[in-house]
C-alpha positions as CSV (number, residue, x, y, z in Angstrom):
1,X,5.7,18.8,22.7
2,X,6.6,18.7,18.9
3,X,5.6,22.0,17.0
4,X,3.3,22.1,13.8
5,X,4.1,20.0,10.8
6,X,7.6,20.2,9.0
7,X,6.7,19.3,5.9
8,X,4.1,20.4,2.7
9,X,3.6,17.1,1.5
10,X,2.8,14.0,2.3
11,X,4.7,12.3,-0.8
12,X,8.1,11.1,0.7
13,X,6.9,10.0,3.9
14,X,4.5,7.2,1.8
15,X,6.2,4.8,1.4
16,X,4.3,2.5,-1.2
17,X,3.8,6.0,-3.5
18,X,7.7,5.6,-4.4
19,X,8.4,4.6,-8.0
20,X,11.3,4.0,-10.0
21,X,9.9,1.9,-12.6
22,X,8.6,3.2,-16.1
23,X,6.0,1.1,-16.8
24,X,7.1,1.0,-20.2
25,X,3.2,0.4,-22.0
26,X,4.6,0.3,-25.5
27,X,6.7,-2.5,-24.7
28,X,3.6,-4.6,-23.5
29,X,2.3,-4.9,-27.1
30,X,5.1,-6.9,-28.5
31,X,4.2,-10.0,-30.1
32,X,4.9,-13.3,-27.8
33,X,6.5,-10.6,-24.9
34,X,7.6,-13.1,-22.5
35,X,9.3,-15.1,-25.2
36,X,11.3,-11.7,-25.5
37,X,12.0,-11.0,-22.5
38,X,13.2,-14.5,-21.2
39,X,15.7,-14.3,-24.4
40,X,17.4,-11.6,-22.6
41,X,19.7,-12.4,-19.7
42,X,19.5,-9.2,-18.3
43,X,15.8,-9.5,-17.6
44,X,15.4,-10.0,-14.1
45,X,12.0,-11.5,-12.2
46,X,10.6,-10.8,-9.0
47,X,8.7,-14.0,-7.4
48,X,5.3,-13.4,-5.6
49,X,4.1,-16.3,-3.6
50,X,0.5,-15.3,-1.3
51,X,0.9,-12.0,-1.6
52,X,5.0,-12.0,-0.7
53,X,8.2,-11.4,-2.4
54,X,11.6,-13.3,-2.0
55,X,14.5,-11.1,0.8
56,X,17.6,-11.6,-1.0
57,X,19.7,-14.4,1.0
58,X,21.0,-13.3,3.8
59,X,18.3,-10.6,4.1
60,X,15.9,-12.9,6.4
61,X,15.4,-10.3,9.4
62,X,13.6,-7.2,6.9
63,X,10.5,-6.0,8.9
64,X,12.3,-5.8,12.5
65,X,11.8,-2.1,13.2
66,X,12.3,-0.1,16.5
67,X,9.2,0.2,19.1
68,X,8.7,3.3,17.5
69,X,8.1,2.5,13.7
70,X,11.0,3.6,12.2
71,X,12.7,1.5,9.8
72,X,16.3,0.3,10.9
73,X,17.7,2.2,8.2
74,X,16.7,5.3,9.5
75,X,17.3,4.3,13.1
76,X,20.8,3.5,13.1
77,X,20.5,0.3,11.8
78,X,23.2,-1.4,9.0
79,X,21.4,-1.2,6.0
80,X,18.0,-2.0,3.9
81,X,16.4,-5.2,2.9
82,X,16.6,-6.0,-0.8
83,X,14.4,-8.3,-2.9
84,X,15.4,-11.3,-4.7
85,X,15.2,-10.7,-8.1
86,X,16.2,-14.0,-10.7
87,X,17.6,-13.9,-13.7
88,X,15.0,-16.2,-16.3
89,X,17.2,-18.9,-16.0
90,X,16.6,-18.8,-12.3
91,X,13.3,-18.0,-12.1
92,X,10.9,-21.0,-11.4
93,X,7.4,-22.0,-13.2
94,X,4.7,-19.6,-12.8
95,X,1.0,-19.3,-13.1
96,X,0.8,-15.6,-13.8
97,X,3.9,-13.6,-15.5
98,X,3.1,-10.1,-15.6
99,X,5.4,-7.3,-16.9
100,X,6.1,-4.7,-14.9
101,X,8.4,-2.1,-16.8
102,X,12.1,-0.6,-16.9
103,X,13.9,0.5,-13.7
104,X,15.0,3.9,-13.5
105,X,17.5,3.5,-10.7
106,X,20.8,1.3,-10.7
107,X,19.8,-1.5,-8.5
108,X,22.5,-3.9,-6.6
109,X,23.5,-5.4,-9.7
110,X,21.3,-4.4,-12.0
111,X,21.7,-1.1,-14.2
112,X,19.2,1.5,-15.4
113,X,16.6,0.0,-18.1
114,X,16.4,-3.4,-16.5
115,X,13.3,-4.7,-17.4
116,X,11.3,-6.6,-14.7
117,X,8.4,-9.3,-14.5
118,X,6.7,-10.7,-11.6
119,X,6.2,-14.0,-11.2
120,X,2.8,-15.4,-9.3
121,X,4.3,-18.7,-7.7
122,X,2.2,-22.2,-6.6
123,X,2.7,-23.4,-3.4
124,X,5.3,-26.4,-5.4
125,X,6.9,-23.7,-7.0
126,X,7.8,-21.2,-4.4
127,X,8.8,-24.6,-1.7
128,X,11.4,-25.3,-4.7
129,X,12.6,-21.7,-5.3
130,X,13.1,-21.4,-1.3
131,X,11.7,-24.0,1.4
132,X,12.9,-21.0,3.8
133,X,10.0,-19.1,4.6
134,X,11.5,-17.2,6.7
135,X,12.7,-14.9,3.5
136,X,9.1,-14.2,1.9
137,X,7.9,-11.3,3.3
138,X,4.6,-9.2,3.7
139,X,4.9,-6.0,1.9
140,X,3.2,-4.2,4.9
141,X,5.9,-5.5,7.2
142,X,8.9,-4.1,5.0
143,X,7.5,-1.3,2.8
144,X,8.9,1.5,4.9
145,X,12.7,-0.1,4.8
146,X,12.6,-1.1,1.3
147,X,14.4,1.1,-1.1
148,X,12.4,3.2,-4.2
149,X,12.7,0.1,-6.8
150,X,11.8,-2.6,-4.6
151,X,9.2,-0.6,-3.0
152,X,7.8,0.5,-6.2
153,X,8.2,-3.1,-8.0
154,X,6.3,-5.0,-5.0
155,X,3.8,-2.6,-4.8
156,X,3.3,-2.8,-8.5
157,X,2.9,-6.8,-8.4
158,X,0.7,-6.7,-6.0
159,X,-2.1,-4.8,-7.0
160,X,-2.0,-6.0,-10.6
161,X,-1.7,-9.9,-9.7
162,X,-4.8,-9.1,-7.0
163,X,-6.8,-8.1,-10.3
164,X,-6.0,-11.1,-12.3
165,X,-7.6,-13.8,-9.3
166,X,-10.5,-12.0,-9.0
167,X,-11.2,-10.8,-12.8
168,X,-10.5,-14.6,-14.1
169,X,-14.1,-14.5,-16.0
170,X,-15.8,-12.3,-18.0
171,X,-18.2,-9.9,-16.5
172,X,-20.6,-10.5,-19.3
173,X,-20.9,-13.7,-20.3
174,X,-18.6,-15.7,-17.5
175,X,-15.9,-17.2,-20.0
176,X,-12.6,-17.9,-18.7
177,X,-10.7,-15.2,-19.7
178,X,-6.8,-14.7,-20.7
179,X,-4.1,-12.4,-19.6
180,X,-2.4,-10.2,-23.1
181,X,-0.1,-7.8,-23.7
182,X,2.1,-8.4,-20.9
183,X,-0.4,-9.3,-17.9
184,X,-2.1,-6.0,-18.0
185,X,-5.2,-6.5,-20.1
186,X,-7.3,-9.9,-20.0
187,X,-9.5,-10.8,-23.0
188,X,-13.1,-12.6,-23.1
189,X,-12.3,-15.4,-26.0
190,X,-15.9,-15.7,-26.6
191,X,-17.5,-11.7,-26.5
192,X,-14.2,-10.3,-28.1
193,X,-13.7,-7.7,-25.5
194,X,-11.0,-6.4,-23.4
195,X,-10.7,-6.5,-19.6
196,X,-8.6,-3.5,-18.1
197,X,-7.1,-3.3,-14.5
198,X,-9.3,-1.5,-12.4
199,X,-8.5,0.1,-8.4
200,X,-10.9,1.1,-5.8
201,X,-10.7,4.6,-4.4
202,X,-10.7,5.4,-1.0
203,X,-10.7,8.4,1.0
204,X,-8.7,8.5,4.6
205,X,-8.9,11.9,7.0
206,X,-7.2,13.4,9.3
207,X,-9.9,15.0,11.5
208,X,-8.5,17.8,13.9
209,X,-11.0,20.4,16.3
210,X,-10.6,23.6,17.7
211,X,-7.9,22.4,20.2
212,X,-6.0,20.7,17.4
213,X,-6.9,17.1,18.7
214,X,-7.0,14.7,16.0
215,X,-9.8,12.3,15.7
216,X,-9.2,8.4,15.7
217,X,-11.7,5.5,15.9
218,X,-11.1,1.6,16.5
219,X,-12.8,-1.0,13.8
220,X,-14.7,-3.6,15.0
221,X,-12.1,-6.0,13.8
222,X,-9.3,-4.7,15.7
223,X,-8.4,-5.0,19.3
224,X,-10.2,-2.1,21.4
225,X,-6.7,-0.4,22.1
226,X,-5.7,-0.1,18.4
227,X,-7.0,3.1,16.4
228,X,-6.5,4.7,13.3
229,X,-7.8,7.5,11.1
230,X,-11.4,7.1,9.7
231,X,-11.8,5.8,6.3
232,X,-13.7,4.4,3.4
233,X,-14.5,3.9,-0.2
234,X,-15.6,6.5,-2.5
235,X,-19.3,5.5,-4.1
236,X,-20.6,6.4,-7.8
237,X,-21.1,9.4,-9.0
238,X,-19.2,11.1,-5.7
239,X,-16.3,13.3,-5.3
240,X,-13.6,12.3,-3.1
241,X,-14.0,15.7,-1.0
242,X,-17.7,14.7,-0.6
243,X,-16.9,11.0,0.1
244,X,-14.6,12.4,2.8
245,X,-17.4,14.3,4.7
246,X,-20.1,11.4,4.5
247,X,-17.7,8.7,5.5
248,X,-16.8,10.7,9.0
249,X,-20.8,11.7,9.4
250,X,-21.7,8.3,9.2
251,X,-19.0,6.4,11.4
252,X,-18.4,9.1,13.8
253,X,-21.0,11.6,13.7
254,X,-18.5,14.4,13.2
255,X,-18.8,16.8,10.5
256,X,-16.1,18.3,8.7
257,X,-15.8,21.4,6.8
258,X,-13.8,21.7,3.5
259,X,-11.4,18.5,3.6
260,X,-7.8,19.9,2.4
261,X,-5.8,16.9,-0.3
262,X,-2.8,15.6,1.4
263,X,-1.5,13.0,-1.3
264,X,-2.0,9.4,-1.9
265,X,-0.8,5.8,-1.9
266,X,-1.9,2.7,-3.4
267,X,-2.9,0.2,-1.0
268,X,-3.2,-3.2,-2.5
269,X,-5.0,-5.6,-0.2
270,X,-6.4,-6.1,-2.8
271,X,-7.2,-3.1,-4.5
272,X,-7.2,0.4,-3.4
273,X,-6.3,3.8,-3.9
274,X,-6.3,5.8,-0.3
275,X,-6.5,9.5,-1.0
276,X,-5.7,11.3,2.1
277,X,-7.6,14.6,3.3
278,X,-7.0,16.4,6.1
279,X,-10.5,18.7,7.7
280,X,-11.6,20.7,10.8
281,X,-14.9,20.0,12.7
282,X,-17.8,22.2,11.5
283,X,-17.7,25.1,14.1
284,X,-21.5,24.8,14.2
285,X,-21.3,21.2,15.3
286,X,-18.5,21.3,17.6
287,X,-20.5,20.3,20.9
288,X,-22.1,17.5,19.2
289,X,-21.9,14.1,21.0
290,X,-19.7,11.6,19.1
291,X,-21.7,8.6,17.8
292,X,-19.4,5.5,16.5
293,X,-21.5,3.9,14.1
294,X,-21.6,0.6,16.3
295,X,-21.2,-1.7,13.5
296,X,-17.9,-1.0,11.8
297,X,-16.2,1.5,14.4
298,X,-16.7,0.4,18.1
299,X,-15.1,4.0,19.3
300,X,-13.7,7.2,18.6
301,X,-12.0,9.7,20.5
302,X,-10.0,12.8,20.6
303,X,-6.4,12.6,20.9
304,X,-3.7,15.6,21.9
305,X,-0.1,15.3,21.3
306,X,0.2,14.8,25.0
307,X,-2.1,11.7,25.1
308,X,0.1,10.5,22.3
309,X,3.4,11.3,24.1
310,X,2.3,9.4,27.3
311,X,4.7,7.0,28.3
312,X,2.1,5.1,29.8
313,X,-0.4,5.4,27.2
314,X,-1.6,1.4,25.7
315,X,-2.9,2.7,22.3
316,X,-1.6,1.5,19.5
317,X,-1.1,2.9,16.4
318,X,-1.3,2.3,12.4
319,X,2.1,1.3,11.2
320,X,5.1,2.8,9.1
321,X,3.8,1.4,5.6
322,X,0.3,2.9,6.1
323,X,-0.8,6.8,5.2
324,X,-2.7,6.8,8.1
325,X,0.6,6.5,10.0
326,X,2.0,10.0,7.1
327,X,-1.1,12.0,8.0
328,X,-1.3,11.4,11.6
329,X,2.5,12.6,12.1
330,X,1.8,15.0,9.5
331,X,-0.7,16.3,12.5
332,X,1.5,15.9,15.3
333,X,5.0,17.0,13.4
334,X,7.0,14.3,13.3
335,X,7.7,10.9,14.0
336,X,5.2,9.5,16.5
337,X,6.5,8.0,19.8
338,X,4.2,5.3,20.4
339,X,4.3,1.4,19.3
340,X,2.5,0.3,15.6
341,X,1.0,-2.4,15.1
């Protein structure tokens, strides 16, 4: 059985908290940016088409990892993916350009200071750019084998090209707004105002009792053999340690005492922040029955290491690019033997 947990944070096992982009905000204000930026050849563009990103060529087999979870690159395997990322020349007609800053890492070719824009592709554009489909990936499936940059940069698109489809209109007055300063602020023409990015928090926990089982429930959406931590979104006017304890109450009927911080990792489909906690079951509640809430978690139950180890065992588990996956090994102390999702 694997001993306690080997690390004191949670940051570099998560893997869409890596960054090694300056997001460069002075740079946004800069009269007709794009115009800038496309005048210099050493701009380089990352293209998003329905929520994926361009494998360089060649790279067409990125999100095979072992039954395990762990990314080929840490299991033995002959390398990373990489990212396409086009010169302006290259890069095709968009309907969103958004600037996402300055890399602070050499790249493949591409030095220190880079400065990077992602590209929101049509459906025409992206069947010009690469009829292949094979190479546009999902950013859940590659996360954990992508390196810091590309990590970072997808991550980064992501979340703010999710904002711009669903904050097309002003709140106020329902005018067709427009993107400024570089895709990160969009301005009502007619009520003069401007429309900053916004993400939804979230709190996720890591629920262990007296035995130092750890608590996992099934969604109603998922097959009844997949489970994951308990989770949800943090309401107004609430703390994320008291989110934390009403969120397990009401889907599991557990309660918690004083959830510990673990770290955190954006999570954009489409728009979230998960902040992960890890808390013990009240003492004075222990013997309490456990009551799923019937409506968004079918089941929850207690899980030892050995249930996890069990060769035998059919549950399956959240995968490598989630912090479930960080705070659940973080419990068990190291890299979990069972298959993801």
């Amino acid at each position: 059985m694997i001993g306690q947990p080997v690390h004191k944070t949670l940051l570099p096992s998560l893997p869409l908290s890596r960054f090694e982009i300056d997001r460069d905000h002075l740079f946004r204000d800069t009269p007709d940016v794009f115009e800038v930026l496309w005048a210099d050849e050493s701009t380089r563009v990352l293209p998003i088409w329905r929520q994926q990103a361009l494998l360089r060529a060649g790279d067409s087999e990125a999100g095979a990892a072992d039954w395990a979870g762990t990314p080929i690159r840490e299991a033995g395997g002959s390398g990373h993916p990489t990212l396409a990322l086009l010169s302006p020349a290259d890069a095709p007609a968009s309907d969103l350009l958004v600037y996402l800053g300055r890399s602070l890492a050499d790249g493949r070719t591409e030095p220190v200071g880079t400065r990077i824009v992602a590209a929101n592709l049509t459906d025409e554009a992206a069947a010009l750019l690469e009829p292949d489909e094979s190479r546009w990936v999902n950013l859940r499936t590659v996360a954990a084998e992508l390196d810091d940059l590309d990590a970072g940069a997808f991550t980064e698109a992501l979340g703010i090209i999710n904002w711009h489809r669903s904050h097309t209109h002003c709140p106020r007055c329902g005018a067709e707004t427009v993107p400024e300063k570089g895709g990160w602020v969009r301005r009502c023409p007619v009520q003069d105002i401007e429309i900053f990015p916004r993400t939804d928090p979230a709190v996720i926990v890591g629920i262990v009792d007296a035995q130092d089982r750890i608590l996992l429930g099934s969604n109603a959406l998922w097959e009844n053999n997949r489970y994951s931590l308990l989770a949800g979104f943090v309401e107004p006017g609430e703390s994320l340690e008291a989110a934390s304890i009403r969120e397990v109450l009401e889907e599991s009927g557990v309660r918690i005492l004083e959830p510990q911080y673990l770290g955190s990792q954006p999570w954009p489909f489409p728009a979230s922040l998960m902040c992960g906690f890890l808390a013990h079951v009240d003492p004075d509640t222990a013997a309490d029955p456990l009551l799923p809430d019937g409506e968004e978690i079918l089941d929850v139950r207690w899980f030892s290491r050995e249930d996890l180890e069990a060769p035998d065992a059919t549950v399956l588990l959240p995968g490598s690019s989630s912090i479930a996956r960080a705070i659940i090994e973080h419990w068990y102390g190291g890299p979990l033997p069972r298959p993801t999702w």
